[in-house]
PDB file of N, H, CA, C and O in Angstrom:
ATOM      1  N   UNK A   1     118.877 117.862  62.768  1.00  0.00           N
ATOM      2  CA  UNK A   1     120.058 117.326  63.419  1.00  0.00           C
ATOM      3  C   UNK A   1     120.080 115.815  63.243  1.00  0.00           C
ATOM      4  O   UNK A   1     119.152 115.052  63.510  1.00  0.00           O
ATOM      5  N   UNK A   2     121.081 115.546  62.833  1.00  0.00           N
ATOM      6  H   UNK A   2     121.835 116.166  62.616  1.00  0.00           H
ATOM      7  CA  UNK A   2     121.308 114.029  63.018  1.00  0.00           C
ATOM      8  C   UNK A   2     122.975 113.476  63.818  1.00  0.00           C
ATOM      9  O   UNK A   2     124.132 113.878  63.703  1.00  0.00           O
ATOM     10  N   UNK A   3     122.342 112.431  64.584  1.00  0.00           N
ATOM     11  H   UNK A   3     121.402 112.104  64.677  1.00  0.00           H
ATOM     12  CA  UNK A   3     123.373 112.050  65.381  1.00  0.00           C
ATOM     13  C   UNK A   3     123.642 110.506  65.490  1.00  0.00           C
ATOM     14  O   UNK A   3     123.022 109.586  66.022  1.00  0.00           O
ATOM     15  N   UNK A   4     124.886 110.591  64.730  1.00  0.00           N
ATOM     16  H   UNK A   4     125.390 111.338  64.297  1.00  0.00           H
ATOM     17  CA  UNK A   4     125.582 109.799  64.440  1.00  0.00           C
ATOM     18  C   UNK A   4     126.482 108.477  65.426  1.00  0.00           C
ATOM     19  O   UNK A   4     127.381 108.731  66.229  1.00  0.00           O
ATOM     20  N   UNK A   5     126.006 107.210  65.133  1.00  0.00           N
ATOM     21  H   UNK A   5     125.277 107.004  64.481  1.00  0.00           H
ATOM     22  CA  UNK A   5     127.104 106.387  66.249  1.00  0.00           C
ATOM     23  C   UNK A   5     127.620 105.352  65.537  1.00  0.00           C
ATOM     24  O   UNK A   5     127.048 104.753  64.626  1.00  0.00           O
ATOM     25  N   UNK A   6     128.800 105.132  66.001  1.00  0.00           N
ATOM     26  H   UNK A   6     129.265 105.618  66.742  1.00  0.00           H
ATOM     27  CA  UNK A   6     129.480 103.911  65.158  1.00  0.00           C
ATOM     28  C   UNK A   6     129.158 102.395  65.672  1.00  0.00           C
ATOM     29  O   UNK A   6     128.889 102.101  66.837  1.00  0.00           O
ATOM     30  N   UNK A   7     129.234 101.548  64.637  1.00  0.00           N
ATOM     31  H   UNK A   7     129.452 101.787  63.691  1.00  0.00           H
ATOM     32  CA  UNK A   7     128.658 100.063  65.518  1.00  0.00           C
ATOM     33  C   UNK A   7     130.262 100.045  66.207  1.00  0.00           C
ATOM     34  O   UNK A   7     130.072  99.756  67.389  1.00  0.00           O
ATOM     35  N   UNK A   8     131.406 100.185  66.033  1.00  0.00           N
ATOM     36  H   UNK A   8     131.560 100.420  65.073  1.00  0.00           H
ATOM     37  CA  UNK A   8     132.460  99.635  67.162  1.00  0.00           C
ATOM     38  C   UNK A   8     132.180 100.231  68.221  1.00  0.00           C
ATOM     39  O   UNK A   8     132.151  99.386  69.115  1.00  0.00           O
ATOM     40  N   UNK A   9     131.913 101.424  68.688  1.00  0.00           N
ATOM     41  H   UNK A   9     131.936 102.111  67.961  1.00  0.00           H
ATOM     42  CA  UNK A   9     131.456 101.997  70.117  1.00  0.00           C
ATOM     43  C   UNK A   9     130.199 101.202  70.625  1.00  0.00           C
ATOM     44  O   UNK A   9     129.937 101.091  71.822  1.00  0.00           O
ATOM     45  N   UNK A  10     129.334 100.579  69.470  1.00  0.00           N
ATOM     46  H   UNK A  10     129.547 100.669  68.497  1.00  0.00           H
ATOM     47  CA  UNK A  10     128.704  99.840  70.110  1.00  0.00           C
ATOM     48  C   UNK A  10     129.517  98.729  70.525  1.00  0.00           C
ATOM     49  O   UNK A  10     129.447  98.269  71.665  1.00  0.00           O
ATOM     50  N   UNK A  11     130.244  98.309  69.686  1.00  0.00           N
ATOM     51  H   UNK A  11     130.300  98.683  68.760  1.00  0.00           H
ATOM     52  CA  UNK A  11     131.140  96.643  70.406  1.00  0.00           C
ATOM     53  C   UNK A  11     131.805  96.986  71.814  1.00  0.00           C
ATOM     54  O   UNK A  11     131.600  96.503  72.927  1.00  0.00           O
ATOM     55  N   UNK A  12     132.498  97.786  71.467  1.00  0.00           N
ATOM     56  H   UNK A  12     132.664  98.178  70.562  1.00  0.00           H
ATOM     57  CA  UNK A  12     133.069  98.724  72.863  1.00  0.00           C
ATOM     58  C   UNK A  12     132.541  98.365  74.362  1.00  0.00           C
ATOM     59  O   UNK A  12     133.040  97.753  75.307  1.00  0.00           O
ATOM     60  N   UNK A  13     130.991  99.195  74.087  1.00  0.00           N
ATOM     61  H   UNK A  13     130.586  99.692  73.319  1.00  0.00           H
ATOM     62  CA  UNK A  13     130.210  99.300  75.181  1.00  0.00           C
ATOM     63  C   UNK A  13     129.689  98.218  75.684  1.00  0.00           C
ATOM     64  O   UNK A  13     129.639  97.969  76.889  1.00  0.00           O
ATOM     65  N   UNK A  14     129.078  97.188  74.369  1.00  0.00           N
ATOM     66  H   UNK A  14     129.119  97.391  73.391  1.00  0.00           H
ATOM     67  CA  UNK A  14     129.095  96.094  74.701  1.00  0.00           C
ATOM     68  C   UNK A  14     129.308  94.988  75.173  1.00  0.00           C
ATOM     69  O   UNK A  14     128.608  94.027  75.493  1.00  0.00           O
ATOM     70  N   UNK A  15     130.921  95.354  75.187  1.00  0.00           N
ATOM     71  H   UNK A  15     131.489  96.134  74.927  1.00  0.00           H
ATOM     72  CA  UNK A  15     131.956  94.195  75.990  1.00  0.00           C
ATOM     73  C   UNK A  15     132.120  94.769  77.476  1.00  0.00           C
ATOM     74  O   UNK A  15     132.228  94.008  78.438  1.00  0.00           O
ATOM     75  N   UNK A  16     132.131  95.965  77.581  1.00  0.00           N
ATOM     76  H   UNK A  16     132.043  96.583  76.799  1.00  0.00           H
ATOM     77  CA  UNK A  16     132.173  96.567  78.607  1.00  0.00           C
ATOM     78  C   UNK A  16     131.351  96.385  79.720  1.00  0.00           C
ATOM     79  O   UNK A  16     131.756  96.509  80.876  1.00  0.00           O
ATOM     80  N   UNK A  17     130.075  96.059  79.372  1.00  0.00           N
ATOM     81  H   UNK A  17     129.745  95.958  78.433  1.00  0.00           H
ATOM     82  CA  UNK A  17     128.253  95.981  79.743  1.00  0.00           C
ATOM     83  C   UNK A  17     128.241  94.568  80.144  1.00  0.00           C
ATOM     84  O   UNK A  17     127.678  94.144  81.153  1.00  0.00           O
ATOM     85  N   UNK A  18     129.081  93.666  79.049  1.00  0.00           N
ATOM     86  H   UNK A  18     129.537  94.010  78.229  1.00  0.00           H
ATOM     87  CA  UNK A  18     128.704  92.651  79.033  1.00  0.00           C
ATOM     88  C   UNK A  18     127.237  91.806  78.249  1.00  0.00           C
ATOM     89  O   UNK A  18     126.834  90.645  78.324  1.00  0.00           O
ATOM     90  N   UNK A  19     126.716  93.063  77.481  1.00  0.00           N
ATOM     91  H   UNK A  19     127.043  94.006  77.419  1.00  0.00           H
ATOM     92  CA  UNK A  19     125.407  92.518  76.959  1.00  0.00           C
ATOM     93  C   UNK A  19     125.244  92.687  75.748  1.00  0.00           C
ATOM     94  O   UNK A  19     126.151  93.394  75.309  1.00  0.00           O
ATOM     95  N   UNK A  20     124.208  92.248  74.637  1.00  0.00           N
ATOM     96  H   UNK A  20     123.471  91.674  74.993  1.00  0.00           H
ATOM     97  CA  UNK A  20     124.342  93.018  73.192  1.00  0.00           C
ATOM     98  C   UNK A  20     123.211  94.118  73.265  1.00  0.00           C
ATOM     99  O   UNK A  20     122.017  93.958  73.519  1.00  0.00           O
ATOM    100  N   UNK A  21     124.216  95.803  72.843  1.00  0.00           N
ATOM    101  H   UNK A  21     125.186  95.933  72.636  1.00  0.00           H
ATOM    102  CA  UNK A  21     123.431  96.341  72.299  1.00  0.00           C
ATOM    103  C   UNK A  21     122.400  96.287  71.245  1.00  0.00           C
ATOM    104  O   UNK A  21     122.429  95.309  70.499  1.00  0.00           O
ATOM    105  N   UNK A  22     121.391  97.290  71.049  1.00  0.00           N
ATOM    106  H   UNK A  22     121.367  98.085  71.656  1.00  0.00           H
ATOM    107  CA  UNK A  22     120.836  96.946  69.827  1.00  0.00           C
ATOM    108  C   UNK A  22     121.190  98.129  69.194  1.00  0.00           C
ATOM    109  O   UNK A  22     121.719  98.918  69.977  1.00  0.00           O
ATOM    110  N   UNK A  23     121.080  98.557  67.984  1.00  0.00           N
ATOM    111  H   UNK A  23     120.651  97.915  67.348  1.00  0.00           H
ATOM    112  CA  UNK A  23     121.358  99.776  66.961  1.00  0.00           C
ATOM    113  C   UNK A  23     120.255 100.739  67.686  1.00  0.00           C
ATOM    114  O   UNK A  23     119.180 100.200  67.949  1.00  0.00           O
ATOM    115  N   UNK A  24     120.418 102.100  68.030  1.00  0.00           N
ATOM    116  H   UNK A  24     121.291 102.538  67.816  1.00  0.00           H
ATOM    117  CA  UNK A  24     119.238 102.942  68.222  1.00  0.00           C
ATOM    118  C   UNK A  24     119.592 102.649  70.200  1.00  0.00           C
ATOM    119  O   UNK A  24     118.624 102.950  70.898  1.00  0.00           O
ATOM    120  N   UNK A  25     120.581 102.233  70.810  1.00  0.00           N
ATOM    121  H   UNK A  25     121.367 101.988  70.243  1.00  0.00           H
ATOM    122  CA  UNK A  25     120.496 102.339  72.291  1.00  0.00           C
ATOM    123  C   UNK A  25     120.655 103.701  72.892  1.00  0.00           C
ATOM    124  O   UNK A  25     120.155 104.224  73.888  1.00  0.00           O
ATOM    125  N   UNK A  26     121.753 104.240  71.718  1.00  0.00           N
ATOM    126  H   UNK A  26     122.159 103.815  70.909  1.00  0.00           H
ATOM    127  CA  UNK A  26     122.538 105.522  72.577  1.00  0.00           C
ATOM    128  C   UNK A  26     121.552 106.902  72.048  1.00  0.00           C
ATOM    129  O   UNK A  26     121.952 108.061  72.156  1.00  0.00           O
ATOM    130  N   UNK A  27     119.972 106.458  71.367  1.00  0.00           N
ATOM    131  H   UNK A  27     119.647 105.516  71.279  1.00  0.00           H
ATOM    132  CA  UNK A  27     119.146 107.628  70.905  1.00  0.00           C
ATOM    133  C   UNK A  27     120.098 107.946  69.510  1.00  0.00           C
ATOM    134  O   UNK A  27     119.646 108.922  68.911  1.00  0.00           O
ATOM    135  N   UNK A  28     120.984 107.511  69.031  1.00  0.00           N
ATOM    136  H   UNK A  28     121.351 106.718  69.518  1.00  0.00           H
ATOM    137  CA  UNK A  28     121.085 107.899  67.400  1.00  0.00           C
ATOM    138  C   UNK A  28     120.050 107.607  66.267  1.00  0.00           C
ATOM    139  O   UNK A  28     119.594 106.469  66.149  1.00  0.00           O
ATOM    140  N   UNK A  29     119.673 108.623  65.428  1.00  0.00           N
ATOM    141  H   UNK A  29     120.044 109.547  65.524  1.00  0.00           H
ATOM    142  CA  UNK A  29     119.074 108.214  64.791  1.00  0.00           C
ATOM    143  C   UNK A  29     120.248 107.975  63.521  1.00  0.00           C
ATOM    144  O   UNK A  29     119.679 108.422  62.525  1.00  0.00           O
ATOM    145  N   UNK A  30     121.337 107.579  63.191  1.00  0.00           N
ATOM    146  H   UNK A  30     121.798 107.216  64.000  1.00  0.00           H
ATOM    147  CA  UNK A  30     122.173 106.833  62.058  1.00  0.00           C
ATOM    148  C   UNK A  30     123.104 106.208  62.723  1.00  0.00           C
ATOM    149  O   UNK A  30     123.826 106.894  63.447  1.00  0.00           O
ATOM    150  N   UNK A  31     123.343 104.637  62.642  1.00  0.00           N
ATOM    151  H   UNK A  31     122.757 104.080  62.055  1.00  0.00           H
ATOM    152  CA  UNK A  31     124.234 103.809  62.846  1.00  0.00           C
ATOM    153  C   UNK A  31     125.362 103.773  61.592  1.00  0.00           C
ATOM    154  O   UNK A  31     125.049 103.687  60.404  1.00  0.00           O
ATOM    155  N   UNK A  32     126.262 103.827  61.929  1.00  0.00           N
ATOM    156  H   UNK A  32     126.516 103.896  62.893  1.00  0.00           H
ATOM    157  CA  UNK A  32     127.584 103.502  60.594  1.00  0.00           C
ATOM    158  C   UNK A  32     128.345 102.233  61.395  1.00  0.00           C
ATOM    159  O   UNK A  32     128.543 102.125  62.605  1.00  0.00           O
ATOM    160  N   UNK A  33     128.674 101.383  60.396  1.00  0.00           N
ATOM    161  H   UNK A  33     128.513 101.470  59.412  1.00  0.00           H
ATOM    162  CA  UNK A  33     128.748 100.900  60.625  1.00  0.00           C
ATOM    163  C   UNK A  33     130.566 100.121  60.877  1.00  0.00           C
ATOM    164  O   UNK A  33     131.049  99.211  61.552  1.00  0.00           O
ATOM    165  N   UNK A  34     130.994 100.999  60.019  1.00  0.00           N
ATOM    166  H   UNK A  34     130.601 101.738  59.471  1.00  0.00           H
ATOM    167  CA  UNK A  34     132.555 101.068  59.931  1.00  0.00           C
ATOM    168  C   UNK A  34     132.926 102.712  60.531  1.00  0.00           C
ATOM    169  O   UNK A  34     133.779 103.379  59.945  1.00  0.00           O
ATOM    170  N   UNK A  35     132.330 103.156  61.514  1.00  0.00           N
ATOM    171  H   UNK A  35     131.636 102.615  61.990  1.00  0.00           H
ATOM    172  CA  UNK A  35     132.654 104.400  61.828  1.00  0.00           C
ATOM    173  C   UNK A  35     132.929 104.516  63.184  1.00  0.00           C
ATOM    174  O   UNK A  35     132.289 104.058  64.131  1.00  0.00           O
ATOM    175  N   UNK A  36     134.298 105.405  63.178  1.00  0.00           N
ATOM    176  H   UNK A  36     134.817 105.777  62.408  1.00  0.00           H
ATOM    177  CA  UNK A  36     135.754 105.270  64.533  1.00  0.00           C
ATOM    178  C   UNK A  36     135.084 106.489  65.040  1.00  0.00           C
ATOM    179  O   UNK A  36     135.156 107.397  64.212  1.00  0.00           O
ATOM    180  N   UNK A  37     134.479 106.800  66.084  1.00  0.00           N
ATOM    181  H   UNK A  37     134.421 106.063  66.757  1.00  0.00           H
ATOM    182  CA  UNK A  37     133.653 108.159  66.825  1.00  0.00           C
ATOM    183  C   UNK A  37     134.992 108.643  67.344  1.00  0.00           C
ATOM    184  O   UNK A  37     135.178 109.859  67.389  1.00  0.00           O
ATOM    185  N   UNK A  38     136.031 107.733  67.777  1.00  0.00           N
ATOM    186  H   UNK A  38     135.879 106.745  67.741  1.00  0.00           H
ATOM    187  CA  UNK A  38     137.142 109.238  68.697  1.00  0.00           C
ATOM    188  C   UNK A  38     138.293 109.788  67.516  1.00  0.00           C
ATOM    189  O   UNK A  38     139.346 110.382  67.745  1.00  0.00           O
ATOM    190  N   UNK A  39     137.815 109.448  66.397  1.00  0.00           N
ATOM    191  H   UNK A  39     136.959 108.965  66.211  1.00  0.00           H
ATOM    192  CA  UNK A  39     139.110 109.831  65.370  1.00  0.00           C
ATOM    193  C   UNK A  39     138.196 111.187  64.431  1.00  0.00           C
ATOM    194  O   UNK A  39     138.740 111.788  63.504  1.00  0.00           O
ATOM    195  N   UNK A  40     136.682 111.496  64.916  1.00  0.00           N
ATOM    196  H   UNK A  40     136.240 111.007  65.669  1.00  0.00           H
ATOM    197  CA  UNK A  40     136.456 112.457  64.811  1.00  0.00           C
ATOM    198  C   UNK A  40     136.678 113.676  65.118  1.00  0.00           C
ATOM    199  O   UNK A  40     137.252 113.714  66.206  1.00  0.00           O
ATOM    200  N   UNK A  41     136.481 114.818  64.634  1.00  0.00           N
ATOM    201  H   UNK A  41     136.015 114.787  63.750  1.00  0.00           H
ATOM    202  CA  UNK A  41     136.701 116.238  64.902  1.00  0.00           C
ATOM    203  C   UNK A  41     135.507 117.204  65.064  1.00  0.00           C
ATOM    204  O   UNK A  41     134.663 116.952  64.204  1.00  0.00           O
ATOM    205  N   UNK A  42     135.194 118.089  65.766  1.00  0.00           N
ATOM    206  H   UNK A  42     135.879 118.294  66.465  1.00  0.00           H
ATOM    207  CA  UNK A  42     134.288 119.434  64.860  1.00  0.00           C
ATOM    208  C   UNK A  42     134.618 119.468  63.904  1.00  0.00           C
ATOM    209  O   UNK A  42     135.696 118.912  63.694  1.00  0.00           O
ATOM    210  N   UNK A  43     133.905 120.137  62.730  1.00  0.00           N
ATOM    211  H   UNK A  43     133.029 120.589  62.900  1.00  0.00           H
ATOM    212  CA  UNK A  43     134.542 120.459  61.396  1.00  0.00           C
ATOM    213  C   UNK A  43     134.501 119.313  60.443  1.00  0.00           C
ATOM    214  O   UNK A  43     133.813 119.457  59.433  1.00  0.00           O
ATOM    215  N   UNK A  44     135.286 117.951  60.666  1.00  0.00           N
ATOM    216  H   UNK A  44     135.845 117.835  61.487  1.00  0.00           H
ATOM    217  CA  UNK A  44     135.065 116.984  60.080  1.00  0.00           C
ATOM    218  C   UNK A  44     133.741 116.892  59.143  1.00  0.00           C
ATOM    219  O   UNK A  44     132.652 117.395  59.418  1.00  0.00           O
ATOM    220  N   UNK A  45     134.050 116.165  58.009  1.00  0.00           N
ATOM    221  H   UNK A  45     134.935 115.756  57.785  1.00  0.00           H
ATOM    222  CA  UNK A  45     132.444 116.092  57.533  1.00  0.00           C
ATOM    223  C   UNK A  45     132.533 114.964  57.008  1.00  0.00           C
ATOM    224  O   UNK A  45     133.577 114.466  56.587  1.00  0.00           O
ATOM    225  N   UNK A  46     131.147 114.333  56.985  1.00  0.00           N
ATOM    226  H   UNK A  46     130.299 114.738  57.327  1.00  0.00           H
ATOM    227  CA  UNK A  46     130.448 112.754  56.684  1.00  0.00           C
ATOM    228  C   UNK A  46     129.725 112.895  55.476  1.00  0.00           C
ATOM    229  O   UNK A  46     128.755 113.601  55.200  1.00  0.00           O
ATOM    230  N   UNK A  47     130.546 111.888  54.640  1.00  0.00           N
ATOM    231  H   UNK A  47     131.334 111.314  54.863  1.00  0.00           H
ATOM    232  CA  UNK A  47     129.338 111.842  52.986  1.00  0.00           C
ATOM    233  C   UNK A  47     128.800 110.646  53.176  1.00  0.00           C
ATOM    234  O   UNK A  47     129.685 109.825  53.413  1.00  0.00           O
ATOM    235  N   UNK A  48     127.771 110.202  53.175  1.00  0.00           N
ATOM    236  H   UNK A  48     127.051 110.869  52.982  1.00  0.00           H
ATOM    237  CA  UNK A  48     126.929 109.016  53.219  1.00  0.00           C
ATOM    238  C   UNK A  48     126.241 109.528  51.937  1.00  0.00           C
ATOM    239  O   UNK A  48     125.670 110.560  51.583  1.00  0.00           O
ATOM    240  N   UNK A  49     126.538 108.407  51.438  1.00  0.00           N
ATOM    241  H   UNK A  49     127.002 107.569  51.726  1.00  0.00           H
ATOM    242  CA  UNK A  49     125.584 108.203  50.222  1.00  0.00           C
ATOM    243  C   UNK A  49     125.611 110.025  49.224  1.00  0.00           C
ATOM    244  O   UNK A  49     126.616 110.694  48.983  1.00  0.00           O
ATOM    245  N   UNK A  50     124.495 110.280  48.944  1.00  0.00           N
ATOM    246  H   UNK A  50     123.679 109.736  49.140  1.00  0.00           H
ATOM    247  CA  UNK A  50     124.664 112.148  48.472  1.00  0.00           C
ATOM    248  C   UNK A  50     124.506 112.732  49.690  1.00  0.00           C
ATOM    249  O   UNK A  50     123.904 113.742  49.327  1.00  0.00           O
ATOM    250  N   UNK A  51     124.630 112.860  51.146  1.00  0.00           N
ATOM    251  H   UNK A  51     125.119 112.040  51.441  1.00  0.00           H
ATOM    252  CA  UNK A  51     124.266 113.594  52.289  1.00  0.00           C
ATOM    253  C   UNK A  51     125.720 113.868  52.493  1.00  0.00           C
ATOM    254  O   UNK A  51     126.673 113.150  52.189  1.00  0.00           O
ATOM    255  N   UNK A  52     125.708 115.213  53.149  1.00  0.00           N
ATOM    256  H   UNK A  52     124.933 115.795  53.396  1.00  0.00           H
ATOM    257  CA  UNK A  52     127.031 115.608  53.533  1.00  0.00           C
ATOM    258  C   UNK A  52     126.513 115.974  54.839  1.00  0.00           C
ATOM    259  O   UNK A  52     125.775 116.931  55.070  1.00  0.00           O
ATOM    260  N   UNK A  53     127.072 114.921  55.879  1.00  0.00           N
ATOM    261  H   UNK A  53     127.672 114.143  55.691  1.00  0.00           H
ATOM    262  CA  UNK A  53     127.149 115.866  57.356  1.00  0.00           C
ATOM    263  C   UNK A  53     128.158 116.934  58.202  1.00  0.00           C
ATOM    264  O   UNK A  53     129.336 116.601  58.071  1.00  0.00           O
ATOM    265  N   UNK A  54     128.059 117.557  58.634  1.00  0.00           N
ATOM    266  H   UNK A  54     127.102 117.827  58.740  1.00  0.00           H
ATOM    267  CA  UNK A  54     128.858 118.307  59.322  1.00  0.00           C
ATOM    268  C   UNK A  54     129.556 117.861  60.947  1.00  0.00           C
ATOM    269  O   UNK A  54     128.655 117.959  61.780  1.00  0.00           O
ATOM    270  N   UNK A  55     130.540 117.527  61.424  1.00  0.00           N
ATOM    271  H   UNK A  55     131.271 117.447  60.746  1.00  0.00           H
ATOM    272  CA  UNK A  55     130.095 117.529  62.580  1.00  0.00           C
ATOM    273  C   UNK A  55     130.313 118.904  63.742  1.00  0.00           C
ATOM    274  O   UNK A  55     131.103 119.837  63.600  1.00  0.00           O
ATOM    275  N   UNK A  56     129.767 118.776  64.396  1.00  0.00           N
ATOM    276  H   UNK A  56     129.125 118.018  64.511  1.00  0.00           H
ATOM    277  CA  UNK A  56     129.404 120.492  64.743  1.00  0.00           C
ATOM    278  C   UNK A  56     129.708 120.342  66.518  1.00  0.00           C
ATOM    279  O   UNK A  56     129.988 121.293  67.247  1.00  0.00           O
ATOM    280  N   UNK A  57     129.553 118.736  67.007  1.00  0.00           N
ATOM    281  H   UNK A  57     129.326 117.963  66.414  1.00  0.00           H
ATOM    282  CA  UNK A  57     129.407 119.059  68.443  1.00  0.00           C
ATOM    283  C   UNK A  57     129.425 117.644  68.706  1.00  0.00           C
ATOM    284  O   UNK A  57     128.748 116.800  68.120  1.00  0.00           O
ATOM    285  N   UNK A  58     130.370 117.423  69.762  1.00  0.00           N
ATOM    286  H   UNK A  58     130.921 118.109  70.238  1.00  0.00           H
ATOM    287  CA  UNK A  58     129.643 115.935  70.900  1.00  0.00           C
ATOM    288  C   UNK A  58     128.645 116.164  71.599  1.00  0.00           C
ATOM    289  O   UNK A  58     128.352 117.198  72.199  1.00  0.00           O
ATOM    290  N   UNK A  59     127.707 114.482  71.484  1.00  0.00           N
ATOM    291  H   UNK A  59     127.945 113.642  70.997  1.00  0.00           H
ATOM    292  CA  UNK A  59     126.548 114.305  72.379  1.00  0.00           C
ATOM    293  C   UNK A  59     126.547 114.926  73.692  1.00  0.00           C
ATOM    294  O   UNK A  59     127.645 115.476  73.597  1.00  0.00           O
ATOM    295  N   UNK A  60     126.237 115.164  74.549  1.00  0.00           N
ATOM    296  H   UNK A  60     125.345 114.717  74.626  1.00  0.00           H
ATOM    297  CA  UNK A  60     125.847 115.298  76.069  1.00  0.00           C
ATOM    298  C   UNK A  60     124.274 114.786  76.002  1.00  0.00           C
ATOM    299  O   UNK A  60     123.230 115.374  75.720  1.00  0.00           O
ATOM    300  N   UNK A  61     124.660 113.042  76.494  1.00  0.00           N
ATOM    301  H   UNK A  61     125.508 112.564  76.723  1.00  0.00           H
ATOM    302  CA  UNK A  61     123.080 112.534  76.813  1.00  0.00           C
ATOM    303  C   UNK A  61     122.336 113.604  77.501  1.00  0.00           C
ATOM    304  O   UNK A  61     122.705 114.635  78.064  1.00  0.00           O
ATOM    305  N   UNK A  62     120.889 112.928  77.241  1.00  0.00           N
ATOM    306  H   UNK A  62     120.589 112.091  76.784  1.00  0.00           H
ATOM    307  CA  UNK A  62     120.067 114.246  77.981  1.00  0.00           C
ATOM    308  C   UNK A  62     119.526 113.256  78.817  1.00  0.00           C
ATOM    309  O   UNK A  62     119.814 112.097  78.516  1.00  0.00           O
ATOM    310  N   UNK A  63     118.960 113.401  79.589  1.00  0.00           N
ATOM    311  H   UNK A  63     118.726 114.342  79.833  1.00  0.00           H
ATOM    312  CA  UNK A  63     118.079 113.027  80.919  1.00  0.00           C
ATOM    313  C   UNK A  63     117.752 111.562  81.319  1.00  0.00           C
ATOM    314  O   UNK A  63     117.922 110.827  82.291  1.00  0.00           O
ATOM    315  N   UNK A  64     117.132 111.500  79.938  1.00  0.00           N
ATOM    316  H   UNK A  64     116.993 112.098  79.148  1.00  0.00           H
ATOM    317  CA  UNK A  64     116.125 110.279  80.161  1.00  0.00           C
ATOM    318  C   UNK A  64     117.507 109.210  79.155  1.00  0.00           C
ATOM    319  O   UNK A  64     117.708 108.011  79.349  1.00  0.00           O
ATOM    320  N   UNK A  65     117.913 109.687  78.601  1.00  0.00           N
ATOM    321  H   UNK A  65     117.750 110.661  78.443  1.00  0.00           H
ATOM    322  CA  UNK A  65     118.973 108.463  77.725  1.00  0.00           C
ATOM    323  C   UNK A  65     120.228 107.816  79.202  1.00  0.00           C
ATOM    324  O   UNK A  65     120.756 106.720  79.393  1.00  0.00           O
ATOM    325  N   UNK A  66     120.284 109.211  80.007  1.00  0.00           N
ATOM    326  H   UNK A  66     119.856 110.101  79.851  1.00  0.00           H
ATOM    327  CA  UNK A  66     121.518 109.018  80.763  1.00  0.00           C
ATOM    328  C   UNK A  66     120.397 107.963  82.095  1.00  0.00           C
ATOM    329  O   UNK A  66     120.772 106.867  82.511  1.00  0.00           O
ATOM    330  N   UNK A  67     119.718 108.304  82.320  1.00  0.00           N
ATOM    331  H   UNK A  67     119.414 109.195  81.982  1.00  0.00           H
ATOM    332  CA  UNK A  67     118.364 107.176  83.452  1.00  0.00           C
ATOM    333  C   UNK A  67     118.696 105.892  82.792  1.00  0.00           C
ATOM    334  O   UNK A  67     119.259 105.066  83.510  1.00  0.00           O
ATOM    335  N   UNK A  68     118.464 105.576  81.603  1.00  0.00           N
ATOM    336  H   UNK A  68     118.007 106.247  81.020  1.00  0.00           H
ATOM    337  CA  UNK A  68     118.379 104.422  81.050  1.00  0.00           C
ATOM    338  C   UNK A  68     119.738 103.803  81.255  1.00  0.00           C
ATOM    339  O   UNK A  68     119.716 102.744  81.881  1.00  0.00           O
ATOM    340  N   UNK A  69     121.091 104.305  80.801  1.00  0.00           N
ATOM    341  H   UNK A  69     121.109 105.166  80.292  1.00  0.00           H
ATOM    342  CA  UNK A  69     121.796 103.728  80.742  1.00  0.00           C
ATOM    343  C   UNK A  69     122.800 103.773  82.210  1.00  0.00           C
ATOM    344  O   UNK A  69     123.796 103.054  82.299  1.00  0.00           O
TER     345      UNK A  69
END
């Protein structure tokens, strides 16, 4: 599984927070960096480089990501 976040949701959150995120806050392991997270779909799919992702599902933080933030 890989889970995907865009750096503008980081700007987003950031302004929101008031603080700078760092890449890797929200537990993603791939940052994109020109990538719009609400203009996604299920189904949609991501070519990075030769990788084709699927997307299959939104996050639901788990436990310890949702404590932190």
């Amino acid at each position: 599984a890989v889970y995907v976040y865009g750096w503008p949701d980081y700007q987003h959150w950031s302004a929101l927070l008031g603080q700078d995120l760092a890449p890797g806050t929200f537990g993603e392991n791939l940052t994109v960096s020109d990538l719009e997270s609400a203009s996604l779909q299920i189904g949609d799919r991501l070519r990075i480089g030769e990788v084709l992702l699927d997307v299959t599902a939104p996050r639901i933080p788990c436990n310890t990501l949702a404590r932190r933030m």
